[in-house]
N, CA and C atoms as a LAMMPS dump frame, in Angstrom:
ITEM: TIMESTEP
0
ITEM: NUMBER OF ATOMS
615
ITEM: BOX BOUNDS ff ff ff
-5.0000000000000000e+02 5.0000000000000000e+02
-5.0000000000000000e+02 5.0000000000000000e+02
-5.0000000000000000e+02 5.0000000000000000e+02
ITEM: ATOMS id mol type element x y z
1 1 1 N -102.382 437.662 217.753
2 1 2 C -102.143 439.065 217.428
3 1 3 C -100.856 439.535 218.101
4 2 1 N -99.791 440.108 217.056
5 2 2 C -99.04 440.9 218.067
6 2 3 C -98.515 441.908 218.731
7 3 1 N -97.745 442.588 219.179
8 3 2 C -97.892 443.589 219.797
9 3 3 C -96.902 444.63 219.648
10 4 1 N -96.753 445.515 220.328
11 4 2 C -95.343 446.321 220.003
12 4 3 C -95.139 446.878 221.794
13 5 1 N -93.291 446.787 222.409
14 5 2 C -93.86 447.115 223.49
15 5 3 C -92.433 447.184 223.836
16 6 1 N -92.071 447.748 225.288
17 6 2 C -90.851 448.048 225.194
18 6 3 C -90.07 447.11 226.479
19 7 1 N -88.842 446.343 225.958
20 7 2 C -88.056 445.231 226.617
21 7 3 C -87.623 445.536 227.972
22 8 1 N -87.711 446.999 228.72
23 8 2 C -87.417 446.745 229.858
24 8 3 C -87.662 448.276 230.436
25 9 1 N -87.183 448.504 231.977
26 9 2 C -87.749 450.021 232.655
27 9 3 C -86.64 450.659 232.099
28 10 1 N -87.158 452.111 231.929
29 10 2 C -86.186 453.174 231.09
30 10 3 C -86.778 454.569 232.337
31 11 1 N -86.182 454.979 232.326
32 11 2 C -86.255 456.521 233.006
33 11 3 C -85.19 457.958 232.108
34 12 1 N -86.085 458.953 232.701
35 12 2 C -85.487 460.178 231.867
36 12 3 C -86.039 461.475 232.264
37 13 1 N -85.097 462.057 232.621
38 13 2 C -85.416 463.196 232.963
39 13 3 C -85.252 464.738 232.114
40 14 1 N -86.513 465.381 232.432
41 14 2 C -86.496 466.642 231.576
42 14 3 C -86.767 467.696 232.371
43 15 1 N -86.521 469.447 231.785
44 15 2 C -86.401 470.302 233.147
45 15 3 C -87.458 471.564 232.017
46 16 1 N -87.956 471.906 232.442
47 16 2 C -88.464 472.528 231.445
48 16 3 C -89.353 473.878 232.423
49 17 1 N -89.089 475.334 232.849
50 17 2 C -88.935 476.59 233.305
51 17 3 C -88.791 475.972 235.24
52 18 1 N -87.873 475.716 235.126
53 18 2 C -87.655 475.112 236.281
54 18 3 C -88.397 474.263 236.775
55 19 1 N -89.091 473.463 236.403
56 19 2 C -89.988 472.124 237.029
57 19 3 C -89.575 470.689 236.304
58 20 1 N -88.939 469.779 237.111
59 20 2 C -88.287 469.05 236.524
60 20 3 C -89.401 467.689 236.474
61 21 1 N -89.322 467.022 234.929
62 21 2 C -90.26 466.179 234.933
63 21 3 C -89.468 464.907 234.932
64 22 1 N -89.576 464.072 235.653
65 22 2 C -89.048 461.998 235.405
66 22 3 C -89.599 461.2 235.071
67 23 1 N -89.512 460.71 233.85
68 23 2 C -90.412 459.824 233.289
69 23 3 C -89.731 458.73 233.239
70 24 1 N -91.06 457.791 233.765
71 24 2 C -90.044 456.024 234.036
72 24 3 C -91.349 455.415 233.571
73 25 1 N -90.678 454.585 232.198
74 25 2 C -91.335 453.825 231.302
75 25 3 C -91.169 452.567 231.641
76 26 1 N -92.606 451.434 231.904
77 26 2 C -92.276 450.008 232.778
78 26 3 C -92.996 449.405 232.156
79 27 1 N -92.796 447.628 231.342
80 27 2 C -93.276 446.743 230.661
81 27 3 C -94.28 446.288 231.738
82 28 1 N -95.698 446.387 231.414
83 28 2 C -96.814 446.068 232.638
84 28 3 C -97.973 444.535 231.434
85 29 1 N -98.432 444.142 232.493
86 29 2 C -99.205 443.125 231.449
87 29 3 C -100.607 443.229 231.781
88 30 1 N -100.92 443.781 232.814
89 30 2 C -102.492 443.665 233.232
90 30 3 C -102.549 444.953 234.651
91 31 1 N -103.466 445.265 234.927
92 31 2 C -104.116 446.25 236.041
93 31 3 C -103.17 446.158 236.912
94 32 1 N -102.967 445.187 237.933
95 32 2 C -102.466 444.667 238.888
96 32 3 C -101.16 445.122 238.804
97 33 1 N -100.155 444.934 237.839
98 33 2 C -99.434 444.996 237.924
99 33 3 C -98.735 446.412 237.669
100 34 1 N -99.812 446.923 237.062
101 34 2 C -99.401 448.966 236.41
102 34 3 C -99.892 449.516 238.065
103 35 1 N -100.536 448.981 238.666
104 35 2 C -100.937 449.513 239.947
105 35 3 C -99.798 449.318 241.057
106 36 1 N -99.248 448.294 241.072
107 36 2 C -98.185 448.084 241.631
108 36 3 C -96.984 449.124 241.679
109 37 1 N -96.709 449.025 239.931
110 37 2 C -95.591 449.987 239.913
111 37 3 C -95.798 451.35 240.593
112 38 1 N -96.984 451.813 239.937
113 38 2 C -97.28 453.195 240.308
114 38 3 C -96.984 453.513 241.985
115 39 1 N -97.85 452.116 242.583
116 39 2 C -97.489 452.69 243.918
117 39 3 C -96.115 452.553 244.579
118 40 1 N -95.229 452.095 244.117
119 40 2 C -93.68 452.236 243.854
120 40 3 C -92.827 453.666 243.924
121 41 1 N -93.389 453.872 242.528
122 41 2 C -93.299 455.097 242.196
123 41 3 C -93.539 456.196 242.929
124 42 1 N -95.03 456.418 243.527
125 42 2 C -95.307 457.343 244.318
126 42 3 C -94.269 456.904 245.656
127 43 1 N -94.155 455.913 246.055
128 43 2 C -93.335 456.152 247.174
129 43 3 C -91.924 456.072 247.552
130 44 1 N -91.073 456.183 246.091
131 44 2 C -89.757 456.702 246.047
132 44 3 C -89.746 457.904 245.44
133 45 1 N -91.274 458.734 244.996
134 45 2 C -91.087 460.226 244.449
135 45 3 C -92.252 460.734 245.904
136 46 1 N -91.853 460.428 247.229
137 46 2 C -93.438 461.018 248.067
138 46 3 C -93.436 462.071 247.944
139 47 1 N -92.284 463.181 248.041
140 47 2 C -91.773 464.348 247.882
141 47 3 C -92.848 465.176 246.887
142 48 1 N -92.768 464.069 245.704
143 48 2 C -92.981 465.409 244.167
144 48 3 C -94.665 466.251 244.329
145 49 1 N -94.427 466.537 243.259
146 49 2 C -95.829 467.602 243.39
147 49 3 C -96.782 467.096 242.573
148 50 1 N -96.463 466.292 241.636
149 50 2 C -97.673 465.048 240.971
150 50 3 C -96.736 463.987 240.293
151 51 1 N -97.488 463.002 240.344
152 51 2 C -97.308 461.715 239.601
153 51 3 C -98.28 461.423 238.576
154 52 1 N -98.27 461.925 237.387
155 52 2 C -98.86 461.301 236.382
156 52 3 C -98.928 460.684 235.5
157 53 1 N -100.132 459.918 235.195
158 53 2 C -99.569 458.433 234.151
159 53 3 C -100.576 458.016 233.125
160 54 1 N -100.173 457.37 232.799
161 54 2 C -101.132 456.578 231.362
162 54 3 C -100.412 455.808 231.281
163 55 1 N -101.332 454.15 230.934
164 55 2 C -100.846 453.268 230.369
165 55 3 C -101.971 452.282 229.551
166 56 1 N -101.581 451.467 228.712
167 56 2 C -102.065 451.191 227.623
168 56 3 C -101.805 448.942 227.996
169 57 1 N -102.839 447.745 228.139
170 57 2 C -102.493 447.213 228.242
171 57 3 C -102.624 446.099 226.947
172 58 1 N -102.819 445.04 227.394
173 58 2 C -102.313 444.359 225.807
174 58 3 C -103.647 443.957 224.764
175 59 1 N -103.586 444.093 223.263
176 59 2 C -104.541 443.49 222.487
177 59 3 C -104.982 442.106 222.73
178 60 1 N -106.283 441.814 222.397
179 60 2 C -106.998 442.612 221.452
180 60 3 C -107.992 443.869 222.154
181 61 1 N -108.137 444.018 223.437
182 61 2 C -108.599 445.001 224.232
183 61 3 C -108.555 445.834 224.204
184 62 1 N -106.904 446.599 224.152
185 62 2 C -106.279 447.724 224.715
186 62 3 C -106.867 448.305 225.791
187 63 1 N -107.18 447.477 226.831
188 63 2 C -107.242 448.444 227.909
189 63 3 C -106.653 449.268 228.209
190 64 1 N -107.078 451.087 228.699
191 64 2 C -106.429 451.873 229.194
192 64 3 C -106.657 452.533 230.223
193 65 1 N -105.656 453.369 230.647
194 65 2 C -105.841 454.378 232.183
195 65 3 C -105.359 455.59 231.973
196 66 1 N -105.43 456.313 232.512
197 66 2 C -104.732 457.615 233.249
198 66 3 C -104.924 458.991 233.382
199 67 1 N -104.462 459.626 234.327
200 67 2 C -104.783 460.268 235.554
201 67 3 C -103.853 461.369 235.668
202 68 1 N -104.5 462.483 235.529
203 68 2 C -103.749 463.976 235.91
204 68 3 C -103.329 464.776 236.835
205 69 1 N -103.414 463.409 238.158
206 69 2 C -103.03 463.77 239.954
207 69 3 C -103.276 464.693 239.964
208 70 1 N -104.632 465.527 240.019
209 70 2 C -104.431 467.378 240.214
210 70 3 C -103.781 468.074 239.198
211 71 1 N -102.82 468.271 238.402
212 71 2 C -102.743 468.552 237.703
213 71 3 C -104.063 469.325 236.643
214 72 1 N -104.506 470.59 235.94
215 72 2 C -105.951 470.981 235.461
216 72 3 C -105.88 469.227 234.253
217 73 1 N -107.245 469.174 234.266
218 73 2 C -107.917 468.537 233.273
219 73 3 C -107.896 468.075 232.009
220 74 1 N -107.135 466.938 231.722
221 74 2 C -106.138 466.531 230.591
222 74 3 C -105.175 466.843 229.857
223 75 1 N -104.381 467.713 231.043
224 75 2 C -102.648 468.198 230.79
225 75 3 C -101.917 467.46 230.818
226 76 1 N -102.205 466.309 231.384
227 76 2 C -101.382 465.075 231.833
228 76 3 C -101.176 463.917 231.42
229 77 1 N -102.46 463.382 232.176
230 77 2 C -102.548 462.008 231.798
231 77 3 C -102.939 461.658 230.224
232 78 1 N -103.811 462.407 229.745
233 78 2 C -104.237 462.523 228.126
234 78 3 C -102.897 462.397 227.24
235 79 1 N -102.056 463.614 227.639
236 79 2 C -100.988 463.691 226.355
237 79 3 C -99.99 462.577 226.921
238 80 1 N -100.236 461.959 227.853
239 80 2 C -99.077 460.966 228.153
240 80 3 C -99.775 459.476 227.439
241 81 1 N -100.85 459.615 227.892
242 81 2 C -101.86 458.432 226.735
243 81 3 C -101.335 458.423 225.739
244 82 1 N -101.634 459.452 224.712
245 82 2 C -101.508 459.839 223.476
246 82 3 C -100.188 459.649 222.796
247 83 1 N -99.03 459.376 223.208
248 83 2 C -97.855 459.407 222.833
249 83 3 C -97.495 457.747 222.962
250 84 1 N -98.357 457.315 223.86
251 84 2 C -98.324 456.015 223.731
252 84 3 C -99.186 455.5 222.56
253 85 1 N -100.171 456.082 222.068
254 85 2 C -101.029 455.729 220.952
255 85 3 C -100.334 456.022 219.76
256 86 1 N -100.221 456.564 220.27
257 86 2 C -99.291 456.897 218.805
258 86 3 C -98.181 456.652 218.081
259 87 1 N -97.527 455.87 218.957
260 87 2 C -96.367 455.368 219.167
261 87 3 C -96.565 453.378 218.995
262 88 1 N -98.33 453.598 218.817
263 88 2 C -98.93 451.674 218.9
264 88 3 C -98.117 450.86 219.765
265 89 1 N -97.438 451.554 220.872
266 89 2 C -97.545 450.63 221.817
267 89 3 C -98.441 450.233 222.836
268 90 1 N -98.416 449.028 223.203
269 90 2 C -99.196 447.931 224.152
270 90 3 C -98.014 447.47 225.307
271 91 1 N -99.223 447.53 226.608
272 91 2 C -98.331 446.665 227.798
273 91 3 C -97.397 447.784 227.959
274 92 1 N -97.277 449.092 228.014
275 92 2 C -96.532 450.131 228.573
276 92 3 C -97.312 450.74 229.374
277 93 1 N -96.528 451.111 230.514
278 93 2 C -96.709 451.994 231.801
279 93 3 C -95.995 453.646 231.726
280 94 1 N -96.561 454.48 231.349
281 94 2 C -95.112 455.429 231.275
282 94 3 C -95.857 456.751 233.296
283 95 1 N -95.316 457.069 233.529
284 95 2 C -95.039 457.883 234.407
285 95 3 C -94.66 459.146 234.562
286 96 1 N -95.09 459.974 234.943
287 96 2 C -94.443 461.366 234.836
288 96 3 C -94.261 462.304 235.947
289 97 1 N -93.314 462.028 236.836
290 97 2 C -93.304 462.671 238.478
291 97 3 C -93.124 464.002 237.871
292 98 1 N -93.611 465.062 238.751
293 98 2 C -93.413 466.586 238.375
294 98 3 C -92.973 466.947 239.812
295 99 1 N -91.739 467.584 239.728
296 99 2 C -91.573 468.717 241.091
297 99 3 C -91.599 469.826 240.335
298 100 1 N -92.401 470.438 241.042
299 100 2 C -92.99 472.064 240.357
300 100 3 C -91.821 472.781 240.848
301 101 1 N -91.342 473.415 240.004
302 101 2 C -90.476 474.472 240.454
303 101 3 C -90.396 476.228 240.32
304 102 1 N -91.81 476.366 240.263
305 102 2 C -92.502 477.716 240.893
306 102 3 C -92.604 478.532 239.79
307 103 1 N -92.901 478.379 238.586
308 103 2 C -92.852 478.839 237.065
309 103 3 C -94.273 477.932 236.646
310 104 1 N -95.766 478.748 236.569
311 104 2 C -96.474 478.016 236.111
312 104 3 C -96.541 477.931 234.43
313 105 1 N -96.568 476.905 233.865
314 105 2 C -96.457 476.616 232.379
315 105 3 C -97.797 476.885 231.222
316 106 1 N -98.975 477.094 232.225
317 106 2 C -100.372 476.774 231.286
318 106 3 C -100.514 475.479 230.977
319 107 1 N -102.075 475.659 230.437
320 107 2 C -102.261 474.291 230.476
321 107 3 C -101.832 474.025 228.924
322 108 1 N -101.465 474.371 227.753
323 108 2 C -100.655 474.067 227.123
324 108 3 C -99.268 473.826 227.308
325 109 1 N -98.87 474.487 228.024
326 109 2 C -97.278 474.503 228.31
327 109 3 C -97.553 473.099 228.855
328 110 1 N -98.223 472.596 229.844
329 110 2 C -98.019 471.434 231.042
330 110 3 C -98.302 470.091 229.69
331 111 1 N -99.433 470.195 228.57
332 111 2 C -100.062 469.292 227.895
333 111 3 C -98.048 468.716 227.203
334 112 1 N -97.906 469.985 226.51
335 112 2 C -96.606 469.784 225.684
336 112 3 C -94.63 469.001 226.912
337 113 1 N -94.846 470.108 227.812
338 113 2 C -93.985 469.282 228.444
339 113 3 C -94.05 467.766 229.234
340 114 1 N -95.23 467.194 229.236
341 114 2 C -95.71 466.061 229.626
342 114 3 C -95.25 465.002 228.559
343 115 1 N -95.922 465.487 227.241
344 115 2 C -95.47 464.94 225.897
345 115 3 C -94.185 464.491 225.697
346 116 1 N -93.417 465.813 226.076
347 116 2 C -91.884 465.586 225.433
348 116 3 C -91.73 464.832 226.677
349 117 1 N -91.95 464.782 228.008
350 117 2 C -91.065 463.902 228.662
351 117 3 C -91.346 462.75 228.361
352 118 1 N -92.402 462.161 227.86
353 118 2 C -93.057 460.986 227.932
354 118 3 C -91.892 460.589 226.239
355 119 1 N -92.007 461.715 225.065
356 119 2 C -91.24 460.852 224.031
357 119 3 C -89.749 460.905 223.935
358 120 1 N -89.047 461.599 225.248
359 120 2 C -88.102 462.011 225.564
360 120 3 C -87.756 460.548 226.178
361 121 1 N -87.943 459.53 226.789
362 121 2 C -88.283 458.514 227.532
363 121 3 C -87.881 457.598 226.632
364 122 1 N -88.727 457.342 225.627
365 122 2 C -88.994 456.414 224.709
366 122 3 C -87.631 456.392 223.555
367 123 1 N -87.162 457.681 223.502
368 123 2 C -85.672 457.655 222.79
369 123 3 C -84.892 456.666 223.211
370 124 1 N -84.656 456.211 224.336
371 124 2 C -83.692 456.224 225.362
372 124 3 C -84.178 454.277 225.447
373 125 1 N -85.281 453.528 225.243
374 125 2 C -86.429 452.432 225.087
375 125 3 C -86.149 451.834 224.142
376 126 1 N -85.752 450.093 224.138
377 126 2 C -85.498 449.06 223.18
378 126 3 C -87.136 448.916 223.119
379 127 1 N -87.275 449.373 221.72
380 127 2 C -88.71 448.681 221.298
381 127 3 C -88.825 447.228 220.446
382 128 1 N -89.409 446.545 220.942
383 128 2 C -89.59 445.608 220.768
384 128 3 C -91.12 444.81 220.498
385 129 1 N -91.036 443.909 219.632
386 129 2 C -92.357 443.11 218.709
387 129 3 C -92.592 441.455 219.779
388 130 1 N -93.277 441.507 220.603
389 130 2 C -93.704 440.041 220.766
390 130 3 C -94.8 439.903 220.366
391 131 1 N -94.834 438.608 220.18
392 131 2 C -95.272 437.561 219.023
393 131 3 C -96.171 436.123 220.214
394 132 1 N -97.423 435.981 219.36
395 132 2 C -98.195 434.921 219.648
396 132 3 C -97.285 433.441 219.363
397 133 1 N -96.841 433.093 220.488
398 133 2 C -95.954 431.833 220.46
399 133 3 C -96.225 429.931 221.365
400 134 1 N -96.012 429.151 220.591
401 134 2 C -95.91 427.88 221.229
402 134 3 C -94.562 427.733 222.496
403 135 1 N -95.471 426.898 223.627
404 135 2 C -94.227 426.806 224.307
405 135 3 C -93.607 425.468 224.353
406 136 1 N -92.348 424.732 223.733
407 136 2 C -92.581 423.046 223.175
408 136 3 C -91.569 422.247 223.882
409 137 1 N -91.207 421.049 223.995
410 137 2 C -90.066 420.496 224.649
411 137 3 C -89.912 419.214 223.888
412 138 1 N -88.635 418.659 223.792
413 138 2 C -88.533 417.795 222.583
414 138 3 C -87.009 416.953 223.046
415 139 1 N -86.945 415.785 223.273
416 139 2 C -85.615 415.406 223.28
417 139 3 C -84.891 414.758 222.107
418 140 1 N -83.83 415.321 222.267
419 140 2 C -82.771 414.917 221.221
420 140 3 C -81.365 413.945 221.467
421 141 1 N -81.274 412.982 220.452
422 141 2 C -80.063 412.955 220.448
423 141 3 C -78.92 413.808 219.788
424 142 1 N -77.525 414.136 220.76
425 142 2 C -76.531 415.12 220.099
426 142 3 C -76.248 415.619 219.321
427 143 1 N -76.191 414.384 218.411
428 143 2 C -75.759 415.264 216.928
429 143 3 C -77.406 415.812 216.018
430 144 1 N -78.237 415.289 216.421
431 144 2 C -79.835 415.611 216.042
432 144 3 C -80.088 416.854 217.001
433 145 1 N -79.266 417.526 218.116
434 145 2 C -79.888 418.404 218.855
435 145 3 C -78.56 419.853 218.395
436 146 1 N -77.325 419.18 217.792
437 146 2 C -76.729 420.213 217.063
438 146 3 C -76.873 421.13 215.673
439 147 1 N -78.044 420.162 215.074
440 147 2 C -78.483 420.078 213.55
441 147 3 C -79.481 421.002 213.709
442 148 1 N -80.295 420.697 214.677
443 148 2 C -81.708 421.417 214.868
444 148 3 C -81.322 422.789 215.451
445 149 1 N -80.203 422.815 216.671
446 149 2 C -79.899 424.425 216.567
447 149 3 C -79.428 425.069 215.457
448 150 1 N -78.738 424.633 214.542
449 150 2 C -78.01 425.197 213.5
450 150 3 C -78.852 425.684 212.428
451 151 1 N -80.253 424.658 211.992
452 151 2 C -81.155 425.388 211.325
453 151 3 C -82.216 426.167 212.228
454 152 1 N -82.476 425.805 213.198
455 152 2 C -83.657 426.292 213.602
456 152 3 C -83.121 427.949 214.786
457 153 1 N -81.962 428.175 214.688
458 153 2 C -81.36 429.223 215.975
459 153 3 C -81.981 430.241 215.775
460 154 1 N -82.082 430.962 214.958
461 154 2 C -83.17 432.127 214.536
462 154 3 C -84.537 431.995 214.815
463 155 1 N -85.098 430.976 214.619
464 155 2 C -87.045 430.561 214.87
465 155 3 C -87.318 430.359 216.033
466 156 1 N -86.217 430.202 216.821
467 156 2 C -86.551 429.608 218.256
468 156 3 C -85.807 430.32 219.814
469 157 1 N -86.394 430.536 220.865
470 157 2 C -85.975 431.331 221.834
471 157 3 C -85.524 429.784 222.69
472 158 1 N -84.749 429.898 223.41
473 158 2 C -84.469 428.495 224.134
474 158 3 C -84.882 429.096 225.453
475 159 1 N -85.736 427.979 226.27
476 159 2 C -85.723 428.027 227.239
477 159 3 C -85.312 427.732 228.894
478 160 1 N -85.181 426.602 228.125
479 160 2 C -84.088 425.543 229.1
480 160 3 C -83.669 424.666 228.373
481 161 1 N -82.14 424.292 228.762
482 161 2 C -81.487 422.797 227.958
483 161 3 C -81.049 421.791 229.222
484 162 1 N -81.04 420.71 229.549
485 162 2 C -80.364 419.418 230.27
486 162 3 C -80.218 418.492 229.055
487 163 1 N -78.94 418.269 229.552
488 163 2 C -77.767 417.61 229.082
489 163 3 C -78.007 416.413 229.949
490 164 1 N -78.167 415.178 229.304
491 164 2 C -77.78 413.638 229.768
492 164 3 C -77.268 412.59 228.911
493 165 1 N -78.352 411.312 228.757
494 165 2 C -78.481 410.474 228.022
495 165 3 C -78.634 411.33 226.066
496 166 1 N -80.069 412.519 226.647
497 166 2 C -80.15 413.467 225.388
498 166 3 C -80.027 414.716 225.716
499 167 1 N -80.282 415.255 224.984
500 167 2 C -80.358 416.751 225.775
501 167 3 C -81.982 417.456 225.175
502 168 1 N -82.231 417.637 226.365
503 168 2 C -83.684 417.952 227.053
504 168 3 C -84.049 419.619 226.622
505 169 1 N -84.756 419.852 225.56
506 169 2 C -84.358 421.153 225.414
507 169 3 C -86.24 421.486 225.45
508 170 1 N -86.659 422.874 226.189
509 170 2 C -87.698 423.584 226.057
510 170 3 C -87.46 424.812 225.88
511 171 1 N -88.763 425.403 224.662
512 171 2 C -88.071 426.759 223.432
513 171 3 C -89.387 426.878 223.465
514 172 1 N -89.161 428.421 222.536
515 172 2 C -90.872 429.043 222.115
516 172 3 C -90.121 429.153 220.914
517 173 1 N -91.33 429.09 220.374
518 173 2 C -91.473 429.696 218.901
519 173 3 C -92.487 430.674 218.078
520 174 1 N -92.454 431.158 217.209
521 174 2 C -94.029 431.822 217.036
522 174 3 C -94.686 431.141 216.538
523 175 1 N -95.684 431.1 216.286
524 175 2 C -97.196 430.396 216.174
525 175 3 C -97.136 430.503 214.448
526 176 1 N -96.64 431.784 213.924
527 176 2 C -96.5 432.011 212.679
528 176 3 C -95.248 430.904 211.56
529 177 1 N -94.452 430.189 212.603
530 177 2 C -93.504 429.546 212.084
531 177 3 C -93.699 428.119 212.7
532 178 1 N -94.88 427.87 213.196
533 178 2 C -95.234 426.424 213.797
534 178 3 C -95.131 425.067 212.675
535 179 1 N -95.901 425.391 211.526
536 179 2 C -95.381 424.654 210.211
537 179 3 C -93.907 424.299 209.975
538 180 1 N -92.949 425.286 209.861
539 180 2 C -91.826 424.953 209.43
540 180 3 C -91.337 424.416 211.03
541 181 1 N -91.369 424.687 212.197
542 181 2 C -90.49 424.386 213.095
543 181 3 C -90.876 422.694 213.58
544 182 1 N -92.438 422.727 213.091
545 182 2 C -92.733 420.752 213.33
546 182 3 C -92.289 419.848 212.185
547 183 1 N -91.936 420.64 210.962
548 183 2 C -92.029 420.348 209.872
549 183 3 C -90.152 419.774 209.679
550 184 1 N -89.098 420.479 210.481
551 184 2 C -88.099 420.387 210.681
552 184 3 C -87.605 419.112 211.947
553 185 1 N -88.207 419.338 212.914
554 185 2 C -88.324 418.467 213.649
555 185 3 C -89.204 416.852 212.921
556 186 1 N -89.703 416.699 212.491
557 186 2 C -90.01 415.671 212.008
558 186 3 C -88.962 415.076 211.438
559 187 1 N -88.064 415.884 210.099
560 187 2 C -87.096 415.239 209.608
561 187 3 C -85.699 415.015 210.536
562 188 1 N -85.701 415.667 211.463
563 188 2 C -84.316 415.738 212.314
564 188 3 C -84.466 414.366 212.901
565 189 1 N -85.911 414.172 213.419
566 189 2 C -86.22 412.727 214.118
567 189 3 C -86.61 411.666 213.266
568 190 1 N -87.082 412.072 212.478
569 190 2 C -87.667 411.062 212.053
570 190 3 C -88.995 410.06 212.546
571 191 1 N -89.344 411.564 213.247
572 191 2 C -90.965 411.321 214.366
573 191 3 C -91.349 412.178 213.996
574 192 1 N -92.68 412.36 213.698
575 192 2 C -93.586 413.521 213.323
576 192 3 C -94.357 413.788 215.041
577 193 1 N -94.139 413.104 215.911
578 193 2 C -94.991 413.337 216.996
579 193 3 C -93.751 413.603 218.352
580 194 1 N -92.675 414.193 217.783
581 194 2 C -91.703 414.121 219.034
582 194 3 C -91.717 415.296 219.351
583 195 1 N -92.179 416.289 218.886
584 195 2 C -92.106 417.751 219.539
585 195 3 C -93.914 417.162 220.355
586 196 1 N -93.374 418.14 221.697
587 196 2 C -94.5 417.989 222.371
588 196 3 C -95.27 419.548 223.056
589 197 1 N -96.229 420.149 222.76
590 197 2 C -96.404 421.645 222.788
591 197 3 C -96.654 421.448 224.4
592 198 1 N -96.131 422.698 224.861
593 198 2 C -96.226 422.708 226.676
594 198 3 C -97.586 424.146 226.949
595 199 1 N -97.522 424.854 226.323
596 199 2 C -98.622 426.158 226.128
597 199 3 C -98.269 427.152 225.044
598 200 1 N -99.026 428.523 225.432
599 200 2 C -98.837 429.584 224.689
600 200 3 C -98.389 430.636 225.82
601 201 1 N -97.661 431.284 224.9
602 201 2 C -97.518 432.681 225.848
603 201 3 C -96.596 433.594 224.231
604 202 1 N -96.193 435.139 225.047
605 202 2 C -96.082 435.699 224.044
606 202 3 C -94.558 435.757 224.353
607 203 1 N -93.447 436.181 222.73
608 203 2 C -92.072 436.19 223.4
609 203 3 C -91.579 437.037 222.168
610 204 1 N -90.695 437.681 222.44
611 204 2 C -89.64 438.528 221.166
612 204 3 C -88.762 437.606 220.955
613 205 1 N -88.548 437.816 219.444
614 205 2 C -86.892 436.966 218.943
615 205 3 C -86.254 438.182 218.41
């Protein structure tokens, strides 16, 4: 299954009746690691007046979280959820430090400026599709390892190459193009058994 999710940390700031909101959007993969950031977060914002968050982790689960630090009762963390739902991303962390700046908003006002900072964020965010992928390693000879990049450069992420006798190359591919990419390799070698699969994991092309 795959996913939709964003290629790297983005931050952004919005000011809205003098209370300025920072939203810092972070590629997370499991609990551990959205917990991490957060406590990051809280302790290069110790200052602010809340830190609130939602995050969403990967299918087929979607595990989720988040939390309205004080803030009244799903002003926060809800509409910061929600923009991630809606948006079908997975494996995002988004964040929302608030320094109050003495103008209370309501709890509509707080639901809506939470929102915009959170899709205010996401403007600014390479979104990106990873994909259920093989992880494979295969040696080639030269002119068989120039042939195979030339058709295969698009299907395949490289992971590592050494250069010797052959050149030693390990790549992902998606799982969806596993047919054509063994199917290519067979004729390049003239071995149907020379690609050798190393695991799975997930990867964008």
């Amino acid at each position: 299954m795959d996913y939709t999710t964003i290629a790297n940390i983005v931050t952004n700031e919005l000011t809205v009746r003098r209370s300025k909101f920072i939203t810092t959007l972070a590629p997370v993969l499991d609990h551990k690691q959205a917990e991490a950031y957060l406590a990051k977060i809280r302790e290069s914002h110790i200052g602010a007046t809340h830190n609130c968050y939602g995050y969403i982790l990967l299918p087929p689960l979607d595990e989720f979280r988040f939390s309205d630090d004080k803030e009244p009762q799903n002003t926060a963390g809800k509409p910061i959820l929600s923009v991630l739902q809606a948006r079908k991303l997975n494996g995002v962390l988004a964040v929302v430090t608030r320094y109050f700046g003495g103008v209370k908003l309501g709890t509509g006002g707080l639901a809506k400026a939470y929102r915009s900072a959170v899709e205010g964020a996401l403007e600014k965010a390479r979104i990106i599709k990873m994909l259920p992928s093989f992880i494979a390693s295969i040696q080639l000879d030269y002119a068989a390892s120039e042939l195979f990049f030339k058709v295969a450069a698009t299907k395949i992420k490289v992971l590592d190459t050494q250069y010797g006798d052959k050149v030693a190359l390990k790549f992902a591919f998606a799982k969806s193009e596993a047919k054509q990419i063994q199917e290519t390799v067979a004729v390049i070698t003239q071995n149907a058994e020379a690609l050798s699969l190393q695991g799975e994991q997930y990867f964008s092309y």
